[in-house]
MDAnalysis code that builds the backbone (N, CA, C; Angstrom):
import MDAnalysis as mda
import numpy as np

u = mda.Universe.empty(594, n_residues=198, atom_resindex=np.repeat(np.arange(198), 3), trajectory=True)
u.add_TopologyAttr("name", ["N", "CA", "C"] * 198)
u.add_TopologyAttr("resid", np.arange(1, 199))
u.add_TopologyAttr("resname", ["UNK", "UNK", "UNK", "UNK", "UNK", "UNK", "UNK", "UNK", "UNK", "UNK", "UNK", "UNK", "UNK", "UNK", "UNK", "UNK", "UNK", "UNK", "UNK", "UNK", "UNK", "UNK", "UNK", "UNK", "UNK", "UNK", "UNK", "UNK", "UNK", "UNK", "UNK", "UNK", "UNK", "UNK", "UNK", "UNK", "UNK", "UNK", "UNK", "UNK", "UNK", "UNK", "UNK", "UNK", "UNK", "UNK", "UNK", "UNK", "UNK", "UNK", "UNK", "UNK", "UNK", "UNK", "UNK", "UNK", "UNK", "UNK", "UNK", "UNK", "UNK", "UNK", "UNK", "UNK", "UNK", "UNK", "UNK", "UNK", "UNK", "UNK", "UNK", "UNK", "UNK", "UNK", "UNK", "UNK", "UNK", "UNK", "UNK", "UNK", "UNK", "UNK", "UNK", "UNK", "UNK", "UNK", "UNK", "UNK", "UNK", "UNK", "UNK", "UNK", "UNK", "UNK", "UNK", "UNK", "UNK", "UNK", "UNK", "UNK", "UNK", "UNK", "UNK", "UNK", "UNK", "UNK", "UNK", "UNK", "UNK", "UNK", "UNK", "UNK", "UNK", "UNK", "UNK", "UNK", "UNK", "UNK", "UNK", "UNK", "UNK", "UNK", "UNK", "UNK", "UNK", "UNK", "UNK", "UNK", "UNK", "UNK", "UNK", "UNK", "UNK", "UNK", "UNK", "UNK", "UNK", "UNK", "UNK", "UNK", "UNK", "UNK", "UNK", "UNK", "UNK", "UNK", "UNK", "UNK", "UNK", "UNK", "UNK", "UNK", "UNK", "UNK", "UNK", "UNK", "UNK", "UNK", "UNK", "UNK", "UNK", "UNK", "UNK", "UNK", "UNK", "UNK", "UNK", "UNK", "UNK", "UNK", "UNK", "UNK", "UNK", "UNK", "UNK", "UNK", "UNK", "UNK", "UNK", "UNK", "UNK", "UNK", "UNK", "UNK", "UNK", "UNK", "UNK", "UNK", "UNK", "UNK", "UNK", "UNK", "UNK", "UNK", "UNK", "UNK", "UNK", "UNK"])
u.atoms.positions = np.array([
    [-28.633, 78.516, -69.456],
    [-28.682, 79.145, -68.145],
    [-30.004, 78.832, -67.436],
    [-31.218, 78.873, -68.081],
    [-32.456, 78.819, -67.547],
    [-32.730, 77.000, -67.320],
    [-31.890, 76.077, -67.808],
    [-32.245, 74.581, -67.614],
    [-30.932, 74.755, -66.686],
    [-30.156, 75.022, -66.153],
    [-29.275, 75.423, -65.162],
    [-29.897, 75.658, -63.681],
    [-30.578, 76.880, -63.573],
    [-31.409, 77.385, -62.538],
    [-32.675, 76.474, -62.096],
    [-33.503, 75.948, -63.196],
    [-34.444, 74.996, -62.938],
    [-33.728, 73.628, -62.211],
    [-32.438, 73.160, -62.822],
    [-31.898, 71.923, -62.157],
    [-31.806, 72.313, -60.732],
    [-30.694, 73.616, -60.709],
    [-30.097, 73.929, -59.308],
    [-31.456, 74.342, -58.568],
    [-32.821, 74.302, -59.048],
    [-34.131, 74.693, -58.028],
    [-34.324, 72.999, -57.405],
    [-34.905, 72.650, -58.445],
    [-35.073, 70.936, -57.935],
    [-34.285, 70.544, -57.138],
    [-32.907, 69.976, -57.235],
    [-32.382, 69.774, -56.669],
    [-32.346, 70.299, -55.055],
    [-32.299, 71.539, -55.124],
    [-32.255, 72.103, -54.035],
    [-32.894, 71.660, -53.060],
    [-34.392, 71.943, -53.809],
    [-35.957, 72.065, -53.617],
    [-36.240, 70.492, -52.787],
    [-35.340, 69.508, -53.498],
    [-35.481, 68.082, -53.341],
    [-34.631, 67.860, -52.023],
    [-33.368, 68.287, -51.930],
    [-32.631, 68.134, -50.583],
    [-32.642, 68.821, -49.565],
    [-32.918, 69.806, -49.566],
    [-33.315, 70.640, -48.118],
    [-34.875, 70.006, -47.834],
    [-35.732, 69.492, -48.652],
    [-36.690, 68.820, -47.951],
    [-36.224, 67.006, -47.210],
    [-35.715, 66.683, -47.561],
    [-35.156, 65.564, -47.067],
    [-34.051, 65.572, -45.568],
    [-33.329, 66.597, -46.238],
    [-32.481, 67.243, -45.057],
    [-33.468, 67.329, -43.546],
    [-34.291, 68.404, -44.113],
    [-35.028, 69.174, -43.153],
    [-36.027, 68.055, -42.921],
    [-36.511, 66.733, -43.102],
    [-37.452, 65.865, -42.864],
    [-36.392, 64.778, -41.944],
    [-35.003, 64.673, -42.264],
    [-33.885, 64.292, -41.001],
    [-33.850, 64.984, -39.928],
    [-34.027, 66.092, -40.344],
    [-33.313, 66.863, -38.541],
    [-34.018, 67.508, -38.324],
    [-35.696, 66.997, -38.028],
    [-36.798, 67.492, -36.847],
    [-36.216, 67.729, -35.748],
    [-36.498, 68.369, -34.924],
    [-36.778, 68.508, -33.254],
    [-37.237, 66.671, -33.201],
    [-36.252, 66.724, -31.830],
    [-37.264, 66.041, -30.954],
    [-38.399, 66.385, -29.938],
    [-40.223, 65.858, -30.363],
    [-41.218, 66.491, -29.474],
    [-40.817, 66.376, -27.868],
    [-41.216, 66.916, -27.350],
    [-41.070, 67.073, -26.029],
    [-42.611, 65.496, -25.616],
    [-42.190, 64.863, -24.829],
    [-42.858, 63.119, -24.859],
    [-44.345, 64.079, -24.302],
    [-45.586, 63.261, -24.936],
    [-46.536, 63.534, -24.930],
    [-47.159, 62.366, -23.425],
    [-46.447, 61.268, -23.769],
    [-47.394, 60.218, -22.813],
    [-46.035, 59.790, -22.357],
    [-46.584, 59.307, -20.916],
    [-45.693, 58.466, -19.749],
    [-45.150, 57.166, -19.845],
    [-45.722, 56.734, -21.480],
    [-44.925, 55.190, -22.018],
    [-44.399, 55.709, -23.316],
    [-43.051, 55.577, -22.912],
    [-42.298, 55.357, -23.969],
    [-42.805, 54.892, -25.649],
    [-43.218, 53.632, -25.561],
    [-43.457, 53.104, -26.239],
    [-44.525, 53.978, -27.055],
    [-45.738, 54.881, -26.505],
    [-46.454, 55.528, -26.725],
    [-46.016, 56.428, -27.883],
    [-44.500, 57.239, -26.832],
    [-44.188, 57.818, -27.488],
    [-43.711, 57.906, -28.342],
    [-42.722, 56.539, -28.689],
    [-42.082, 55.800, -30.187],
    [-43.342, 55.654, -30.949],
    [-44.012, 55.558, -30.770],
    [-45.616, 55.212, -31.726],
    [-45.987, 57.018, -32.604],
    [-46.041, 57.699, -31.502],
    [-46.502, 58.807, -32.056],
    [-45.054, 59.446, -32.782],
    [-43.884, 59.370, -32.623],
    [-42.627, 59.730, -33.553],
    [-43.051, 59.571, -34.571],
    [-42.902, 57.908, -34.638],
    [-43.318, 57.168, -35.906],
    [-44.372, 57.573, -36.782],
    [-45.493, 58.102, -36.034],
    [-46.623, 58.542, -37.095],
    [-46.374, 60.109, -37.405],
    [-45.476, 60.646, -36.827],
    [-45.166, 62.142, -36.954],
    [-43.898, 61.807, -38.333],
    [-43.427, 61.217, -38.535],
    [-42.180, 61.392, -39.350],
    [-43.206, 60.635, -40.528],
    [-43.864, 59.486, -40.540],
    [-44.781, 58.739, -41.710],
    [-45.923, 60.034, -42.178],
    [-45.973, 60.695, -41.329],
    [-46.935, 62.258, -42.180],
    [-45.746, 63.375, -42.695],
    [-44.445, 63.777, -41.577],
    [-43.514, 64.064, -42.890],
    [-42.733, 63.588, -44.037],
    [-43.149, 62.501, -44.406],
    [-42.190, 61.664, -45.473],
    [-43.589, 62.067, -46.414],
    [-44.751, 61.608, -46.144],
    [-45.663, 61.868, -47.409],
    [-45.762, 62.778, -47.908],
    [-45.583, 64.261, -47.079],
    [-45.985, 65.531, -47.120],
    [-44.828, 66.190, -48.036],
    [-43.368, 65.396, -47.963],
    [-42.342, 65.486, -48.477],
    [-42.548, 65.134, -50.066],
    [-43.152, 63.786, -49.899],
    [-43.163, 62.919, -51.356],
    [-44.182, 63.883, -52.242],
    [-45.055, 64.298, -51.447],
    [-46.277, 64.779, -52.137],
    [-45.837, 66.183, -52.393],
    [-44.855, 67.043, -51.828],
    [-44.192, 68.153, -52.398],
    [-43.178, 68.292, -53.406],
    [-42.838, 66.999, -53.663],
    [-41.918, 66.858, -54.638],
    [-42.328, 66.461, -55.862],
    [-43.286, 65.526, -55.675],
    [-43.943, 65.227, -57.148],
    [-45.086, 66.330, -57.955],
    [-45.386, 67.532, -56.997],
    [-46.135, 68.199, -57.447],
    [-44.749, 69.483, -57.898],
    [-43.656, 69.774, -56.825],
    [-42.647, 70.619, -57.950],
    [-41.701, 69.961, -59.250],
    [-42.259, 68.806, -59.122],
    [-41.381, 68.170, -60.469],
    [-42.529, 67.996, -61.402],
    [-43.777, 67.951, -61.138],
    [-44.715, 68.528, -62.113],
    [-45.236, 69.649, -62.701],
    [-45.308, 70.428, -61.839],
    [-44.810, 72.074, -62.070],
    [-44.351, 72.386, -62.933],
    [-42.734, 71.324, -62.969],
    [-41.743, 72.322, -63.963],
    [-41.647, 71.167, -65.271],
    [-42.198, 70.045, -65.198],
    [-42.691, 69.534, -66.680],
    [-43.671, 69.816, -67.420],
    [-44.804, 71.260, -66.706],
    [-45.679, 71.872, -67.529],
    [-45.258, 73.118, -67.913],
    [-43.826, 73.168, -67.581],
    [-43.500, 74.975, -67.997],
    [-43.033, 74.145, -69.587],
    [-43.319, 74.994, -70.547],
    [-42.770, 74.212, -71.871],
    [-41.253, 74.119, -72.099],
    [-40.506, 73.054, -72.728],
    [-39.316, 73.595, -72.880],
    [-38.293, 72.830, -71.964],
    [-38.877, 73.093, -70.489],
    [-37.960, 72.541, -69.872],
    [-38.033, 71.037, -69.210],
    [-36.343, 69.896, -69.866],
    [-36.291, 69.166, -69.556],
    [-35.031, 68.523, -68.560],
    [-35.219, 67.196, -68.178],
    [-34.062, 67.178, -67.208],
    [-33.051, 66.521, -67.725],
    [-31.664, 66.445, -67.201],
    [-31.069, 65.138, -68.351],
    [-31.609, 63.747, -67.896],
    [-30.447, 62.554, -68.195],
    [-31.012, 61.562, -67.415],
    [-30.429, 61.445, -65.972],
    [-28.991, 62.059, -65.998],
    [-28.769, 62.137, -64.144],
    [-29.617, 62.659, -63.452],
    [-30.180, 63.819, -63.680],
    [-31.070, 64.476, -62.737],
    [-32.390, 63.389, -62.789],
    [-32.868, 62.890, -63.786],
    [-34.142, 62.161, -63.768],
    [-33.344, 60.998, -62.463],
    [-32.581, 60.514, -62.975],
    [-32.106, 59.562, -61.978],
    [-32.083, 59.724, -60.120],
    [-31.131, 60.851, -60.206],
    [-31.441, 61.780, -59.195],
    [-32.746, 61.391, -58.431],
    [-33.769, 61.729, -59.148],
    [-35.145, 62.378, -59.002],
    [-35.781, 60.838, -58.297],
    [-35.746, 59.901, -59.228],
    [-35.806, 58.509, -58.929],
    [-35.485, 57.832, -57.730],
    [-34.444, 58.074, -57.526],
    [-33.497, 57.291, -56.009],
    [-34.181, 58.165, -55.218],
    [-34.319, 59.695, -55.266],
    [-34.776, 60.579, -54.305],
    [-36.597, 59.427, -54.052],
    [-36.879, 59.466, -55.167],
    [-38.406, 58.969, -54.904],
    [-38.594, 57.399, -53.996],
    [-37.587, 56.763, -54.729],
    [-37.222, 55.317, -54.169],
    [-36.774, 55.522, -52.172],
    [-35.895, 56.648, -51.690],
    [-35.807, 57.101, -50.556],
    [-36.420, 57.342, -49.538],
    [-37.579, 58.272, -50.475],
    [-39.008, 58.532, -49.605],
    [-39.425, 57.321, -48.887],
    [-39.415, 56.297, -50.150],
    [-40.832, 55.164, -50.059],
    [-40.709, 53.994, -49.232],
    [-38.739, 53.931, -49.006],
    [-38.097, 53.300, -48.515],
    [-38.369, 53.875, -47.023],
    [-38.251, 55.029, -46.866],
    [-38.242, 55.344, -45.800],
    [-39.757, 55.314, -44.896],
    [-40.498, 55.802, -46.003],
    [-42.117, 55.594, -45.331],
    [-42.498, 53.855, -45.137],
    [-41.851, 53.018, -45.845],
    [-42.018, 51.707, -45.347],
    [-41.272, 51.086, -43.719],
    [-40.152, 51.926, -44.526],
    [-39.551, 51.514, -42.442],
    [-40.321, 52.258, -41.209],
    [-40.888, 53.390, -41.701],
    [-41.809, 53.813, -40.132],
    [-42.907, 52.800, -40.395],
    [-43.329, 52.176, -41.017],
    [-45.056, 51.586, -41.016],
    [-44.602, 50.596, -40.166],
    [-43.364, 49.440, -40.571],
    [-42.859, 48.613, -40.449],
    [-42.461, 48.362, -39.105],
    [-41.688, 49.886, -38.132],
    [-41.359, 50.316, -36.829],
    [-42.975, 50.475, -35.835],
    [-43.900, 50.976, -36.848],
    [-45.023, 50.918, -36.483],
    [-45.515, 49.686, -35.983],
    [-45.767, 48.644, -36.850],
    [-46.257, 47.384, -36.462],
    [-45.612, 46.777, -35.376],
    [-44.283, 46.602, -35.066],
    [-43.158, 46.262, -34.216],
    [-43.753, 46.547, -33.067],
    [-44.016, 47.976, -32.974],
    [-44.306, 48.889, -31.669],
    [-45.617, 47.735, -31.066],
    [-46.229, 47.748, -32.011],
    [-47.788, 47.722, -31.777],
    [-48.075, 45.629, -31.355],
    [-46.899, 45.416, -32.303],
    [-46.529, 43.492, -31.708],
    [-45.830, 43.491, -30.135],
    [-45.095, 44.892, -29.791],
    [-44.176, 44.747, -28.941],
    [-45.497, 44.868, -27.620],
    [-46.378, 45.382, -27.956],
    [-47.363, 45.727, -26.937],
    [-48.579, 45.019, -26.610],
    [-48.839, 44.319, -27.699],
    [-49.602, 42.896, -27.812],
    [-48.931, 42.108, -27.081],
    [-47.768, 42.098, -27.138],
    [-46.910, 40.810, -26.736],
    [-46.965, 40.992, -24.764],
    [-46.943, 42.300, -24.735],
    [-46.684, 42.509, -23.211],
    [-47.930, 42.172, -22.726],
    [-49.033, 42.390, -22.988],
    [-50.898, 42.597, -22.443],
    [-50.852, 41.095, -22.293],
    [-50.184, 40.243, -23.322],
    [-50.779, 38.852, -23.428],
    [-50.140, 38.361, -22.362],
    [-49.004, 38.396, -22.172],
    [-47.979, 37.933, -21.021],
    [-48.714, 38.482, -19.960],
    [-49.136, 39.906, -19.584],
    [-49.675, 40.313, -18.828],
    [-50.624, 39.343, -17.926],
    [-51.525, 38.999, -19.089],
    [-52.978, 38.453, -18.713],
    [-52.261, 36.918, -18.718],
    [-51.667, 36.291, -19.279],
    [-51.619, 34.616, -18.853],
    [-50.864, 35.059, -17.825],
    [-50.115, 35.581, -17.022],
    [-49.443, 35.892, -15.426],
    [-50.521, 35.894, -14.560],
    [-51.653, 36.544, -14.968],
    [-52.734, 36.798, -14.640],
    [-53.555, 35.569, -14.147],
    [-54.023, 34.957, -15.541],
    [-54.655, 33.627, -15.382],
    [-53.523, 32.315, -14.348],
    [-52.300, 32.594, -14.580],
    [-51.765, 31.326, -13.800],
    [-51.734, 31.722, -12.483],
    [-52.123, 32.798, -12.025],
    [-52.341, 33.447, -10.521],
    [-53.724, 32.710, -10.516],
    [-54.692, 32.639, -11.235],
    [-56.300, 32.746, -10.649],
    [-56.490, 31.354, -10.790],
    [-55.613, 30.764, -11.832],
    [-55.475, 28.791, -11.339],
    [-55.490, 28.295, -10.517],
    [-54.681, 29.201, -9.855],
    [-53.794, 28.521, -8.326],
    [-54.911, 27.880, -7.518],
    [-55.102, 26.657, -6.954],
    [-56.627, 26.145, -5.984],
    [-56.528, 27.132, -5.222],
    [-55.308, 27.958, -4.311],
    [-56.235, 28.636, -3.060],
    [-56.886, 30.169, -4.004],
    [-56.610, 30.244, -5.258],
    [-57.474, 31.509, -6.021],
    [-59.141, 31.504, -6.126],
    [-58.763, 30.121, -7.090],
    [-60.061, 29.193, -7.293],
    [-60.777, 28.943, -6.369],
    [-60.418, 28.521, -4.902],
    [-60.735, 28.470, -3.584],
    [-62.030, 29.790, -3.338],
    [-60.912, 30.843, -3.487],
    [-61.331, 32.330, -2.967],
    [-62.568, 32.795, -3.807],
    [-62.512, 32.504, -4.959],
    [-63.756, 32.631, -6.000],
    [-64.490, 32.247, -6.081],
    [-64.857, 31.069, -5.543],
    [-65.911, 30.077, -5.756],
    [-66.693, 30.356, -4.256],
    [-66.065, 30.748, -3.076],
    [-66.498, 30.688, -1.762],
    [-67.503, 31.938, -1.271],
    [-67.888, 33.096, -2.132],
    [-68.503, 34.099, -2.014],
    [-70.032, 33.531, -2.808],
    [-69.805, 32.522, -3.335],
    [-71.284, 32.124, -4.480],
    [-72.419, 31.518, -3.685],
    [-72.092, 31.266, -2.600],
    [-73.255, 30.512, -1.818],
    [-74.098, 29.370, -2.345],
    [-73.047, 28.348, -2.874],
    [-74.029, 27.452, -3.351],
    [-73.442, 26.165, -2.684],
    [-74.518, 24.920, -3.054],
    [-73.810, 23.544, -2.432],
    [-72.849, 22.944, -3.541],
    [-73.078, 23.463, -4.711],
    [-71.743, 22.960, -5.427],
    [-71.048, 23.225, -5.846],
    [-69.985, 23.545, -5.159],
    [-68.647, 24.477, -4.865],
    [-67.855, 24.095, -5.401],
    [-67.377, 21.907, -5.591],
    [-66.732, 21.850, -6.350],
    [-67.023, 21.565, -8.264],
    [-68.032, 21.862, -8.204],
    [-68.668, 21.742, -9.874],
    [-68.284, 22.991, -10.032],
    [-68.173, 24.227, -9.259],
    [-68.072, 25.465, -9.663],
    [-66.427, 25.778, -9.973],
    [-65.314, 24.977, -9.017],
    [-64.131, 25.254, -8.872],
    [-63.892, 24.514, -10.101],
    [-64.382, 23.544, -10.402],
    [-64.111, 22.682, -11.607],
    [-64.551, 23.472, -12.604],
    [-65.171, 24.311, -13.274],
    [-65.975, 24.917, -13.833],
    [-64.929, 26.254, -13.932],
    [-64.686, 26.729, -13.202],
    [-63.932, 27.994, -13.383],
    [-62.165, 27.555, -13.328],
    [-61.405, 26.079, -13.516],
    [-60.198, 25.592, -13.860],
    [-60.295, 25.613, -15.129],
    [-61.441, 24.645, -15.490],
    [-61.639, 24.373, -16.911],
    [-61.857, 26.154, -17.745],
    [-62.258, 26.959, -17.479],
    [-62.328, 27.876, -18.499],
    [-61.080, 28.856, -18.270],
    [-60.489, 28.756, -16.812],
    [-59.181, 29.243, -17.155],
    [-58.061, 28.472, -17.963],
    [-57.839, 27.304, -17.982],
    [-57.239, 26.360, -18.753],
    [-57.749, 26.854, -20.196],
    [-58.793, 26.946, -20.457],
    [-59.466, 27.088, -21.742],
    [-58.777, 28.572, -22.474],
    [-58.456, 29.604, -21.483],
    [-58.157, 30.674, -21.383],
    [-56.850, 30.797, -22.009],
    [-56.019, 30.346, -21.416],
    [-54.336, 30.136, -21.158],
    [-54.042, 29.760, -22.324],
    [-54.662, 28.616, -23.192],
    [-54.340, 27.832, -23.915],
    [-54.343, 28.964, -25.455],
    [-56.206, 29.372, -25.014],
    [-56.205, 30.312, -26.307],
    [-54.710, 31.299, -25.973],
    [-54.548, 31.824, -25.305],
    [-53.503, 33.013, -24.475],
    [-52.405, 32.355, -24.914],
    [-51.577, 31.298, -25.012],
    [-50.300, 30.587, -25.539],
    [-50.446, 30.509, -27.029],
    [-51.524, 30.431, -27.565],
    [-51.363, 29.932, -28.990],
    [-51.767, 31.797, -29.634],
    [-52.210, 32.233, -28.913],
    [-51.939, 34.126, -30.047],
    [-51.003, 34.600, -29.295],
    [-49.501, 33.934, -27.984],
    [-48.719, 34.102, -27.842],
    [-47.732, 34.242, -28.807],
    [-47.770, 32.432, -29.688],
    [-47.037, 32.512, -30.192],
    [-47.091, 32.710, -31.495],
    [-48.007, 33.102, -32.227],
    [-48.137, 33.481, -32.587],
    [-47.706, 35.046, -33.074],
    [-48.135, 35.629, -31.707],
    [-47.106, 37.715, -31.781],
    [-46.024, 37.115, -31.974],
    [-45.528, 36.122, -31.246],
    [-44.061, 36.351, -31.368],
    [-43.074, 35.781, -32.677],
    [-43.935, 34.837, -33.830],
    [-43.648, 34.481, -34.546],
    [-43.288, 35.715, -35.746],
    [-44.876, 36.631, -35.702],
    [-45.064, 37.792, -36.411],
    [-43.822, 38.610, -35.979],
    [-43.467, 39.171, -34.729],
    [-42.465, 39.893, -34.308],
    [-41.076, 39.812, -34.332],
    [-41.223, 38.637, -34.612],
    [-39.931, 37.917, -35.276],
    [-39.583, 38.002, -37.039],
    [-40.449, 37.773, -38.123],
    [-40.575, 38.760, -38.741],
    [-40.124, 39.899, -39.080],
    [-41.088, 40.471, -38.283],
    [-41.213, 42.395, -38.236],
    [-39.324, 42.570, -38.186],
    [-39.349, 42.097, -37.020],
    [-37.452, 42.632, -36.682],
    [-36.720, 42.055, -37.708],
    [-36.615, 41.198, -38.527],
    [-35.560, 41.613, -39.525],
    [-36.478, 42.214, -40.973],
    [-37.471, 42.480, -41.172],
    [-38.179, 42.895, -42.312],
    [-37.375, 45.037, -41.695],
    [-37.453, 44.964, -39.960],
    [-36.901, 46.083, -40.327],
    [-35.740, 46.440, -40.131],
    [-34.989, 45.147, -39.576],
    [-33.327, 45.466, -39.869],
    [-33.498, 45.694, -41.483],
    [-33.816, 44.708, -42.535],
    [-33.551, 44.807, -43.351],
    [-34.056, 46.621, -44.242],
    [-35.337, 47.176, -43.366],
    [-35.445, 48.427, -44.707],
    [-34.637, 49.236, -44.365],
    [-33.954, 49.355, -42.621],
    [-33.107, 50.305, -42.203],
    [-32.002, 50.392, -43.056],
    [-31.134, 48.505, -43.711],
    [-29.961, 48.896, -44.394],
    [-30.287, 49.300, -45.797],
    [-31.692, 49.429, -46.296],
    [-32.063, 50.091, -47.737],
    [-32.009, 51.131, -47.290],
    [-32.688, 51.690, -46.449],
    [-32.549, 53.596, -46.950],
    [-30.950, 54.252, -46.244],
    [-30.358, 53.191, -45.155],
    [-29.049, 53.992, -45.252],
    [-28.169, 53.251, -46.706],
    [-28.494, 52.396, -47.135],
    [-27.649, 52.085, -48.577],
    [-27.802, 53.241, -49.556],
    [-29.525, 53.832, -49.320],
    [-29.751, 54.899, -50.642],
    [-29.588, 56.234, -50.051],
    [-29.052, 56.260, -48.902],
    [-28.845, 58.023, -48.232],
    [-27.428, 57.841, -48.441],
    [-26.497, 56.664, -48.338],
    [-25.630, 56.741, -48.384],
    [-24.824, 57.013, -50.705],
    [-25.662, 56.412, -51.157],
    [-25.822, 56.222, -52.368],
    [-26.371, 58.005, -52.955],
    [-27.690, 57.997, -52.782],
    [-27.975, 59.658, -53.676],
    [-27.901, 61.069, -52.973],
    [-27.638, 60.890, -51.811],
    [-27.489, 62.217, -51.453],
    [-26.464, 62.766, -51.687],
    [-25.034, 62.177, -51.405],
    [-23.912, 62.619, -51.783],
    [-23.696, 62.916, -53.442],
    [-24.772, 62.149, -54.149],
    [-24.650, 62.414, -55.439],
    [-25.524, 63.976, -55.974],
    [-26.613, 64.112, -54.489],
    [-27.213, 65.728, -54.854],
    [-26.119, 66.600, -54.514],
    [-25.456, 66.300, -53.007],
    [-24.731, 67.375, -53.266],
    [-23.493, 67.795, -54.219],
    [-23.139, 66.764, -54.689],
    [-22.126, 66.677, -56.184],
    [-22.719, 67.854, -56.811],
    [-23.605, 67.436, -57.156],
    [-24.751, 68.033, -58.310],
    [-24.429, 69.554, -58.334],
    [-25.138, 69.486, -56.834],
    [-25.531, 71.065, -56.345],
    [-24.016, 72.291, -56.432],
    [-22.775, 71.013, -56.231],
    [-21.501, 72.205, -56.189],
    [-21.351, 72.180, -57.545],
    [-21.456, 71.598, -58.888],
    [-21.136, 71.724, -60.291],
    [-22.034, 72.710, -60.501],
    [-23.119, 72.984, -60.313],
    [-23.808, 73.952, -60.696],
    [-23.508, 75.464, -60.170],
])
C-alpha cells in the first residue's frame, strides 16, 4: 500500500507539473515587436521547464532517501522519458531562441545594406561630399564609394552567412518539435495509464 501511494505521488507530482508547464496563460505582450515578444515567451517557458526539471529530480530524490522505498522498472522508465521530455523540450526553446535572434540579425543586416545601396547612389554621394568644403570633392566621393562598397560586401558575406545558420536552426527545430511531440505523444498517455491502475 505505502509503495502504491509513493508511485501514485510521483507520478502525479510528475504530471500535473508538466501539464501545468503546457497550459500557462498567455502574458499579456510586454513590447510592440512581436518578435520581442516570442523572445521573452521563449525565455519564460526555458525558466519553467528548468524549474520543472529541478522539482522533479529533487522529489524523486526525496523519496530515494526515505529507506525502503523503491520504484519498479516502469515507473523508473516513466521517470526517464519524463526526464528525456523536459530536456527535449528545454532544447527546442533555446533552439526557437536562436531562430528569433537569426531572424533579427537577418532583418538589421538587410536593413543596413538597403541603407548602404541608398548612400551609393552618385546623387547620395553627391549630397555628402558637398557640405565638406574642400577642392577635392572627387577624391572624397571616391573615398566614401570605396568604403561603402567595402561596407556592402562585408554586409553580403555575414548576410549569408545568418542565412546559412538560419537555415540550419529551422530544421534543427522542425526536427526537436517532432521529438517532444513523439515523447508527449509516447509517455504521457503512459502516466495517465499508470495513474488510473492505481
Amino acid at each position: 500500500m505505502k509503495m502504491k501511494v509513493v508511485t501514485l505521488s510521483v507520478l502525479f507530482l510528475v504530471s500535473s507539473a508538466v501539464l501545468c508547464a503546457q497550459n500557462t496563460q498567455p502574458a499579456i505582450p510586454l513590447f510592440s515587436d512581436p518578435i520581442a515578444n516570442i523572445a521573452n515567451d521563449i525565455s519564460r517557458i526555458s525558466a519553467s521547464v528548468e524549474t520543472l526539471n529541478r522539482r522533479m529530480k529533487e522529489f524523486v530524490d526525496k523519496f530515494e532517501k526515505v529507506g525502503g522505498t523503491t520504484m519498479s522498472e516502469k515507473q523508473q522508465r516513466l521517470i526517464m522519458g519524463l526526464e528525456l521530455l523536459v530536456r527535449s523540450e528545454q532544447r527546442l526553446a533555446t533552439l526557437q531562441k536562436f531562430q528569433i535572434d537569426l531572424v533579427e540579425k537577418q532583418g538589421t543586416s538587410r536593413a543596413r545594406l538597403a541603407q548602404i545601396e541608398r548612400d551609393a547612389m552618385p546623387q547620395s554621394i553627391d549630397r555628402s561630399v558637398a557640405f565638406e568644403g574642400t577642392t577635392k570633392t572627387e577624391e572624397m566621393r571616391e573615398s566614401k564609394r570605396t568604403s561603402l562598397q567595402a561596407e556592402r560586401q562585408s554586409l553580403l558575406a555575414l548576410l549569408a552567412q545568418i542565412n546559412s545558420n538560419l537555415a540550419d536552426t529551422t530544421e534543427s527545430v522542425r526536427e526537436a518539435q517532432n521529438m517532444v511531440q513523439r515523447l508527449r505523444r509516447i509517455f504521457l498517455p503512459q502516466i495517465e495509464r499508470e495513474l488510473a491502475e492505481q
